[in-house]
C-alpha positions, -999 to 999 in steps of 0.1 A, spaced: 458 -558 -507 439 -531 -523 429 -498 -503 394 -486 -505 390 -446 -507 373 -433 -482 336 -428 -479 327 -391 -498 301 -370 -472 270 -372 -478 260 -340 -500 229 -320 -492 198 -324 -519 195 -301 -545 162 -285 -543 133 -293 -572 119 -270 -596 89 -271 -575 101 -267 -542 126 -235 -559 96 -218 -573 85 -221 -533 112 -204 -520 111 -173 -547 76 -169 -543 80 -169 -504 107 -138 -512 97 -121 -540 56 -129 -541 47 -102 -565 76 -95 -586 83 -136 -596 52 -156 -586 45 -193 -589 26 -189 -628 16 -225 -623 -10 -214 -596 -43 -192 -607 -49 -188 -570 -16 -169 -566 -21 -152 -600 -56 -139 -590 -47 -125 -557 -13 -110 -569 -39 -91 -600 -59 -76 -575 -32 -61 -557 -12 -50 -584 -48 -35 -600 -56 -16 -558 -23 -4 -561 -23 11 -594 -52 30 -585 -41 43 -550 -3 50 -558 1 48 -596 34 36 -606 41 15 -574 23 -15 -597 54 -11 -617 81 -4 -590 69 -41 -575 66 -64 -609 72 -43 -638 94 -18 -656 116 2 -628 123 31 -652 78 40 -660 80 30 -619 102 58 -614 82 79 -638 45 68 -622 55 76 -588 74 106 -591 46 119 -612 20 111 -583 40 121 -558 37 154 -570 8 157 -576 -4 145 -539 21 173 -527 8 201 -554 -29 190 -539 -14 195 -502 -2 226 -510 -31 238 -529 -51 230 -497 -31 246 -476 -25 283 -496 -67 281 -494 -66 279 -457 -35 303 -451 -37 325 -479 -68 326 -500 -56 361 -519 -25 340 -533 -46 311 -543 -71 338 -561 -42 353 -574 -30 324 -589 -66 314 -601 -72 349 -624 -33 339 -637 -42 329 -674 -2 311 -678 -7 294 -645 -44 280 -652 -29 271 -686 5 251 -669 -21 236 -642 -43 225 -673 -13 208 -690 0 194 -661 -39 172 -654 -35 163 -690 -1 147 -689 -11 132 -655 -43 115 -672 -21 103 -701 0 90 -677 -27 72 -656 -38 57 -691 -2 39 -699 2 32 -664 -30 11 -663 -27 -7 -697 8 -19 -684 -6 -29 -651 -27 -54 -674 0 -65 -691 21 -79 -660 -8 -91 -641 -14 -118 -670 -46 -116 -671 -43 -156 -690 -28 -170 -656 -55 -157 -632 -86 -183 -627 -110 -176 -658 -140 -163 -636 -120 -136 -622 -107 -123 -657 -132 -98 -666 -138 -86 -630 -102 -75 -631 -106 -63 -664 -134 -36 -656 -118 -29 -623 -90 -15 -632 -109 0 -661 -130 19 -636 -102 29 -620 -84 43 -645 -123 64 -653 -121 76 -616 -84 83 -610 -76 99 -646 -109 104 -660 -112 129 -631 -80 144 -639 -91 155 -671 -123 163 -658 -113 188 -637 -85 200 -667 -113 203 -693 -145 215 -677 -130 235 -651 -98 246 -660 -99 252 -696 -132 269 -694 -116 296 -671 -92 303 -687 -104 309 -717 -129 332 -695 -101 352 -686 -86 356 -719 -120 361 -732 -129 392 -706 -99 406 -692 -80 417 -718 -67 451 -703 -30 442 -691 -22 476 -681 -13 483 -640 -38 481 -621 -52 514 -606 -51 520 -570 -82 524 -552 -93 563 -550 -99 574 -515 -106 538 -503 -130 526 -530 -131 508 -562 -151 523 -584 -164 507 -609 -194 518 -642 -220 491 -646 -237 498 -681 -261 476 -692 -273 480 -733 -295 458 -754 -274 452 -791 -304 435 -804 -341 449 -813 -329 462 -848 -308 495 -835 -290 514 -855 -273 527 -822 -267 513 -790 -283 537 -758 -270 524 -727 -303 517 -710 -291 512 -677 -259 530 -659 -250 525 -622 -216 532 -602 -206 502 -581 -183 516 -551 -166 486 -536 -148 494 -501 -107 485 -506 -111 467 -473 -143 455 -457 -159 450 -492 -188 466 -485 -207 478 -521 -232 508 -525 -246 507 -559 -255 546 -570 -284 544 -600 -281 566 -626 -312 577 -647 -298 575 -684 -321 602 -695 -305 623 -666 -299 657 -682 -268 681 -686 -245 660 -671 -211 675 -659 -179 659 -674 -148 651 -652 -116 669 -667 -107 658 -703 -116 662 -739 -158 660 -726 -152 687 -703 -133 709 -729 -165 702 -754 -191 710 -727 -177 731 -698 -216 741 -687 -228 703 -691 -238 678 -717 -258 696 -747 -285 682 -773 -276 687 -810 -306 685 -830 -298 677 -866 -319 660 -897 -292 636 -900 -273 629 -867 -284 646 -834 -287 635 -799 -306 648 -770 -289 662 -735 -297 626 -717 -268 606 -702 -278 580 -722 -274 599 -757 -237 601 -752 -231 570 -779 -243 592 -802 -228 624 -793 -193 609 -794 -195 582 -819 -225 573 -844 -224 613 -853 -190 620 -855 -170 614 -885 -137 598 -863 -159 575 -843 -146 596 -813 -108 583 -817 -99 619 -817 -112 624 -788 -102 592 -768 -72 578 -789 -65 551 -763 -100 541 -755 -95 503 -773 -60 499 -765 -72 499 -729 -103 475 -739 -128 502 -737 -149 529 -768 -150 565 -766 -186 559 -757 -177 544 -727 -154 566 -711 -168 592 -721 -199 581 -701 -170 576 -673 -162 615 -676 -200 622 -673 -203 598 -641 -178 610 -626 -186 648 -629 -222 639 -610 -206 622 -586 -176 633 -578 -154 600 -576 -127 586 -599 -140 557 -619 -111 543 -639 -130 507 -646 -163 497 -666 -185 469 -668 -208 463 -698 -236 438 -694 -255 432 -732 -291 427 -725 -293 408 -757 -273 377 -736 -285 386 -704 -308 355 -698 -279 332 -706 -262 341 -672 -297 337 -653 -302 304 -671 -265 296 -661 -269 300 -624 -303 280 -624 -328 311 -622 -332 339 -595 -356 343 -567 -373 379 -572 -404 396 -552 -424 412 -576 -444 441 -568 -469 447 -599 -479 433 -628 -456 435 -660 -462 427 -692 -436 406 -713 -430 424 -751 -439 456 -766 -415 484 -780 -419 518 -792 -445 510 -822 -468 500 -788 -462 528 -769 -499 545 -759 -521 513 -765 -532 491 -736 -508 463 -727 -536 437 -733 -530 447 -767 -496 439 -775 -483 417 -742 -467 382 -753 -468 374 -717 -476 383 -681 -452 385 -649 -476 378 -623 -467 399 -587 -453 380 -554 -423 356 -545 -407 339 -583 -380 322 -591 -378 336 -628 -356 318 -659 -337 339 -684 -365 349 -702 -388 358 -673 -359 379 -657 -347 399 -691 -383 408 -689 -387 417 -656 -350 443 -663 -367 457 -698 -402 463 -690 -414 499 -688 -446 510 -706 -465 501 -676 -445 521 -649 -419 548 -649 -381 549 -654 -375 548 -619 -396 517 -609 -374 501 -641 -340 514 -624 -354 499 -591 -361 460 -605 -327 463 -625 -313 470 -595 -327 443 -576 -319 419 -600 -286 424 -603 -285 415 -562 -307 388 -571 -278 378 -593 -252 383 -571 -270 361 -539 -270 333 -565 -239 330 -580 -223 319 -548 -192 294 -551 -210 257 -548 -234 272 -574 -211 285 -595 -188 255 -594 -213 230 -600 -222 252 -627 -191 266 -639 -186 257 -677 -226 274 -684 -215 302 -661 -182 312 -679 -195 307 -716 -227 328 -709 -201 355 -690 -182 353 -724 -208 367 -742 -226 388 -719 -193 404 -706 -170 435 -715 -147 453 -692 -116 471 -690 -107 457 -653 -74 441 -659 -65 410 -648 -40 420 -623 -67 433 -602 -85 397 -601 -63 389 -572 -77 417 -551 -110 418 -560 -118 381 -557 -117 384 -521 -132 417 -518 -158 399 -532 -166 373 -505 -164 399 -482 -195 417 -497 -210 388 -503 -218 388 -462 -229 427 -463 -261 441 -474 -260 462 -507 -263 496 -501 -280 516 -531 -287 557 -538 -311 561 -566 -309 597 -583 -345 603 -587 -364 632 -575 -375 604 -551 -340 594 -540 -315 625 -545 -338 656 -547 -329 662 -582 -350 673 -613 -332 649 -637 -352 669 -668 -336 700 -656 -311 699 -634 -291 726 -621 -255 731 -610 -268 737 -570 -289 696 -574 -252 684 -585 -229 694 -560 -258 680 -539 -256 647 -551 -222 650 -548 -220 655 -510 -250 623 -511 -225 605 -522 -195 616 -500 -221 609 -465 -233 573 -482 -194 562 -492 -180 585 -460 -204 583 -429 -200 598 -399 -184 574 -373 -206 572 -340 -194 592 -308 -189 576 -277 -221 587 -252 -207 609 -218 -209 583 -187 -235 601 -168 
């Protein structure tokens, strides 16, 4: 009798290829999806593209490459936290954040930084194709997916290197390009920053450059408050400040007449005095002048300023006419009431005829918003009024100027703003100070401008023939107008 083996338990049924690509899809939807299915393949594209435009990298950390995951995410995540930060600095701390923004290395890491972010963005995206398989998704939706993630990768990175190249890069090469002084900064004098304004036209043929224009711009160290005291550049005999001017004209700036070289006793004529006539080009008498991004001309005309008006002025800022309209044209014009008719043209040859006979143009009076053109006009016109109605619309324009350039403007703006500052631009102020004066800036922004003219009209003074008595008054005009009395309480009663 034979013995029959026992009946084996029923085993449980493998599962099918079909029913296994089920189960890993249900786990792992993204990462191992059912290929067979364009359905699935279409709505696991459009993820993977959303993602790769919202957190770059996390496309990868779901169905790609861990390690460029790693790399994506990390690189984003920094970013988000450097933007945070930024943001925060501008609301806490706006003086650090200018600070940092006038720091020519830290504009230039900042620069490289969008750069290797939008590179990043670039690879990031042409891998996201890759492992959405584009050939698996239904055929309608392949180019939609295509030029989504394309326009993605124009607003995510594109603006990356937007901001890297047309903001970034233009200021710093600004910076270089301007403040080239890297001495220590000087400390305000008695409260103030003090700063020349000098405004020359390089062009018209000259064999030597007359400063046309010279102001003193007195910025307060701490409400920001400016008063803007107007010079006359044919102002004669000016006092010099102590230094090698001084030594040369104890009693005041003298004329030299000469067939070959000579200059007159204006303010003005001190380019000649101290460089075009003398055989050193005035190193001798300012040996430092362009290691500290300045010309003997120029602080030699410091000296002279500050002997009228008593106040250290250790910074200058040179504006050259000849680019002048570049910066008006930058900024999208100026709004300027004028007062009389000007004509447009002329020069000396026309000096004594009738404006109708030379005038290229007209500048009509009342309320204009004037181009570059119109406004270099509006500064260099003179034949048809005196010096002093010039020294007023220069003077006006240059608030004109400063009332437009405010931050949207500018920033909206910025890349025609810092080339034309490029070449309209020279100072000494060195970067170091940016950090201070940025915000002073803002601050004066909000104040109205105050101004002292040294005119007969403005400062009692006979600017042909002034004498020692007319300066140390306009010295003590200018201690009241930067000094004023503070108001006294009225008794009760």
């Amino acid at each position: 009798m034979s013995v029959s083996a026992p009946p084996r338990p029923p085993q449980p049924a493998r599962p099918s290829a079909s029913a296994s690509s089920g189960v890993i899809l249900g786990d792992q939807p993204i990462r191992r999806p059912d290929t067979r299915s364009p359905q699935v393949m279409t709505r696991r594209a459009w993820w993977l593209i959303a993602l790769n435009f919202l957190l770059p990298g996390s496309a990868q950390s779901l169905a790609g490459s861990r390690r460029l995951a790693k790399i994506g995410l990390s690189a984003t995540i920094l970013m988000w936290v450097l933007i945070v930060a930024g943001v925060a600095v501008a609301l806490l701390s706006p003086s650090l954040l200018t600070s940092l923004a006038s720091n020519g290395f830290f504009l230039l890491v900042v620069q490289l930084v969008l750069i290797a972010y939008a590179i990043l963005w670039v690879f990031l995206t042409i891998d996201t194709l890759r492992i959405v398989r584009l050939v698996k998704t239904r055929p309608n939706a392949r180019p939609l997916i295509a030029i989504t993630a394309i326009v993605g990768l124009v607003l995510g990175g594109g603006g990356a290197l937007y901001a890297a190249q047309q903001f970034i890069a233009p200021a710093r090469e600004f910076l270089a390009s301007i403040f080239t002084n890297n001495a220590p900064p000087v400390p305000p004098s008695n409260g103030y920053y003090n700063f020349l304004l000098l405004g020359a036209d390089s062009g018209l043929g000259r064999d030597s450059m007359r400063f046309d224009s010279i102001s003193v711009v007195s910025v307060n160290a701490e409400t920001g408050a400016v008063h803007i005291t107007g010079i006359p550049r044919d102002l004669a005999n000016a006092p010099f400040s102590d230094g090698p001017m001084h030594d040369l004209y104890p009693d005041g700036l003298e004329g030299h007449k000469s067939n070959s070289c000579g200059w007159g006793p204006g303010i003005n004529q001190l380019m000649n005095a101290v460089e075009i006539c003398r055989d050193d080009r005035g190193v001798g008498l300012y040996p430092d002048a362009a290691a500290n991004s300045s010309t003997p001309a120029i602080e030699a005309t410091k000296s002279a300023a500050e002997g009228i008006l008593g106040i250290e002025i250790p910074y200058y800022v040179f504006v050259d006419m000849k680019g002048f309209a570049d910066i008006v044209d930058a900024l999208g014009g100026v709004d300027i009431t004028v007062q009389e008719r000007l004509p447009e043209g002329g020069g000396p040859a026309y000096h004594g005829q009738p404006a109708e006979d030379w005038a290229i143009g007209w500048i009509e009076p009342g309320a204009q918003h004037m181009d570059g053109n119109t406004a270099q006009w509006y500064a260099r016109s003179r034949y048809t009024t005196s010096d002093w109605d010039r020294m007023r619309r220069q003077r006006e324009l240059q608030q004109a100027i400063l009332a437009q350039a405010n931050p949207a403007n500018v920033l909206t703006r910025f890349q025609e703003v810092a080339k034309a500052g490029e070449d309209l631009i020279q100072t000494d102020i060195p970067s170091s100070l940016l950090s201070f004066l940025v915000p002073l800036a803002a601050k004066a922004k909000e104040q109205p401008v105050q101004t002292i003219e040294l005119t007969p009209e403005g400062a009692n003074i006979d600017t042909d023939h002034p004498t020692a008595a007319e300066y140390a008054h306009v010295r003590e005009l200018i201690q009241q107008n930067l000094y004023p009395p503070s108001p006294t309480a009225t008794p009760a009663g």
